[in-house]
C-alpha positions as CSV (number, residue, x, y, z in Angstrom):
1,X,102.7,170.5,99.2
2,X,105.2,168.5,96.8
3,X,104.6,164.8,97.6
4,X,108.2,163.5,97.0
5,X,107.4,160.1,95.5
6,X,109.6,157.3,95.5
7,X,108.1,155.2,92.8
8,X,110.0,153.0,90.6
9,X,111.2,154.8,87.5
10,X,110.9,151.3,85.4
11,X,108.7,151.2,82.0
12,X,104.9,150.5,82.9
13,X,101.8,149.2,81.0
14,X,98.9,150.9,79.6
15,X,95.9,150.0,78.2
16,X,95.4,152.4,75.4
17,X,92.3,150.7,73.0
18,X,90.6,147.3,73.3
19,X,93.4,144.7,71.9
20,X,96.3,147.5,72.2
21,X,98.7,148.3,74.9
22,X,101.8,150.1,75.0
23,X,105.0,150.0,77.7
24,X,105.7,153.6,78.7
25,X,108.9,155.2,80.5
26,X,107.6,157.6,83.4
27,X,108.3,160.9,81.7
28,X,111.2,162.5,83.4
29,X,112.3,166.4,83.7
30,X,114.3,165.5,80.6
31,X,111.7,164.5,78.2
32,X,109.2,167.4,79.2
33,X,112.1,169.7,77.9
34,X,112.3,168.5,74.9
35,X,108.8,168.1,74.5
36,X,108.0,171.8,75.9
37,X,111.0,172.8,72.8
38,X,108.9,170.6,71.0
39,X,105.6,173.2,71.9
40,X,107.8,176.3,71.5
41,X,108.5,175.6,68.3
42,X,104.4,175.8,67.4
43,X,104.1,179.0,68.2
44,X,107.5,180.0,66.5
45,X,105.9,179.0,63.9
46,X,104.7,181.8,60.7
47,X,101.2,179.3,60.4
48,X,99.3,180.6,63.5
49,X,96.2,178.8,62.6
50,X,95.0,175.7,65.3
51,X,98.3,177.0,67.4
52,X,97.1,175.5,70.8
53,X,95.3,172.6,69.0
54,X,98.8,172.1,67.3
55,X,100.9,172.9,70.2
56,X,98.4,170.2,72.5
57,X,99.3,167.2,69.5
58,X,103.0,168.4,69.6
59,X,103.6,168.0,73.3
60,X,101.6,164.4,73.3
61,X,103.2,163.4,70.4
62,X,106.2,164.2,71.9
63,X,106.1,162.3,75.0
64,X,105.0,159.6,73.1
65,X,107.5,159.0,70.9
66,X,110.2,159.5,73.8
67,X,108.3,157.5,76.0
68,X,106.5,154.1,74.5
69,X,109.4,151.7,74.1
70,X,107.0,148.7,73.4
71,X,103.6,147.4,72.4
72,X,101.4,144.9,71.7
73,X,98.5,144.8,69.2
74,X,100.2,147.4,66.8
75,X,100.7,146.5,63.4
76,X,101.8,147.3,59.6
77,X,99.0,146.9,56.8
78,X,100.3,143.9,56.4
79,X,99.5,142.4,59.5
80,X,103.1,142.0,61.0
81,X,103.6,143.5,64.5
82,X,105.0,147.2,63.9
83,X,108.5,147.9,65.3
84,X,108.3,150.9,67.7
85,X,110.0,154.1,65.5
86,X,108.6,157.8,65.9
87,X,107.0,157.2,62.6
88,X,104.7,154.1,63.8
89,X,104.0,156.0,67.3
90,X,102.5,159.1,65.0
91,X,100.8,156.9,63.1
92,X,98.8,155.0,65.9
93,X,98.3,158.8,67.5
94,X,96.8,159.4,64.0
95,X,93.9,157.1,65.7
96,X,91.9,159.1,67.5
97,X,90.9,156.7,70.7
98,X,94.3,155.8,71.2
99,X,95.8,159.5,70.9
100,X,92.9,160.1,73.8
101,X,93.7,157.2,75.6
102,X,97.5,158.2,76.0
103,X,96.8,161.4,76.7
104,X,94.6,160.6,79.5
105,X,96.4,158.4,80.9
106,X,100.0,159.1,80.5
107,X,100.4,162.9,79.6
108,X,97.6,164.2,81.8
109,X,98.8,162.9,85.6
110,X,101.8,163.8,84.8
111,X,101.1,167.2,84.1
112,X,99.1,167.1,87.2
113,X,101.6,166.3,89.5
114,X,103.6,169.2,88.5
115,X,100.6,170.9,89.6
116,X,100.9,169.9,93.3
117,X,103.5,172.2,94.3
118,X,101.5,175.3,93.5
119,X,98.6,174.1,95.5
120,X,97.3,176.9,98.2
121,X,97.6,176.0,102.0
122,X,94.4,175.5,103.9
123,X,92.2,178.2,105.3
124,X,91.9,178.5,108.2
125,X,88.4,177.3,110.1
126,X,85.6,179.6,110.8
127,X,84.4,182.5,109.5
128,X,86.5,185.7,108.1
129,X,86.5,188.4,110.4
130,X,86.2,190.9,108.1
131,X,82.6,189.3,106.3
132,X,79.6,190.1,107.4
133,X,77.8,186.9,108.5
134,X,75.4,185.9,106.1
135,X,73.9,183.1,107.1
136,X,70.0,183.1,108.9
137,X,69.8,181.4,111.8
138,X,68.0,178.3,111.8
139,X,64.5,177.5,113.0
């Protein structure tokens, strides 16, 4: 069944890393285009080495850069707080524990809400006519 949710469609915190957190948009039919282009565009591509591996980065990446529009413990090599550009958001996804961390927590239930709506309805209780009962009875 497709839960209709009326959640609030206002920015929301994450906890990526210890010491790092990042304000996220809820990713909207809008941005999954335009990442899924994003995807397409992989496996347009002549290289076809890593293509799901690349084509995974590419719609995290993505989402990302459409969707963090703040942080806090992000900064240059200088030590100044970074300004959120697409540049800086590839950069921190060039960390490893904070590219899992968003992806886990931000790309992931997404994609599993779209899920819901091709769940299977319930069977029914009982056993199948048609099967041969297989279970011995009980001493």
């Amino acid at each position: 069944m497709l839960k209709l949710s009326t959640a609030s469609q206002e920015p929301f915190w994450i906890d990526l890393i210890p010491g790092v957190r990042v304000r996220v948009r809820p990713i909207t039919v809008a941005s999954m285009l335009v990442a899924r282009e994003a995807v397409g565009k992989v496996y347009r591509d002549e290289d076809q080495t890593d293509v799901a591996t690349r084509a995974s980065m590419a719609l995290v990446h993505e989402l990302a850069r459409r969707g963090i529009v703040e942080w806090e413990g992000v900064g240059t090599a200088e030590g100044e707080p970074a300004p959120v550009t697409a540049e800086t958001v590839n950069a921190l996804l060039d960390h490893w524990p904070a590219y899992d961390a968003l992806d886990a927590l931000y790309v992931t239930p997404a994609l599993r809400r779209d899920e819901e709506k091709n769940g299977s309805s319930s069977s029914p209780d009982g056993t199948s006519g048609a099967g041969p009962n297989t279970a011995t009875p009980a001493a």
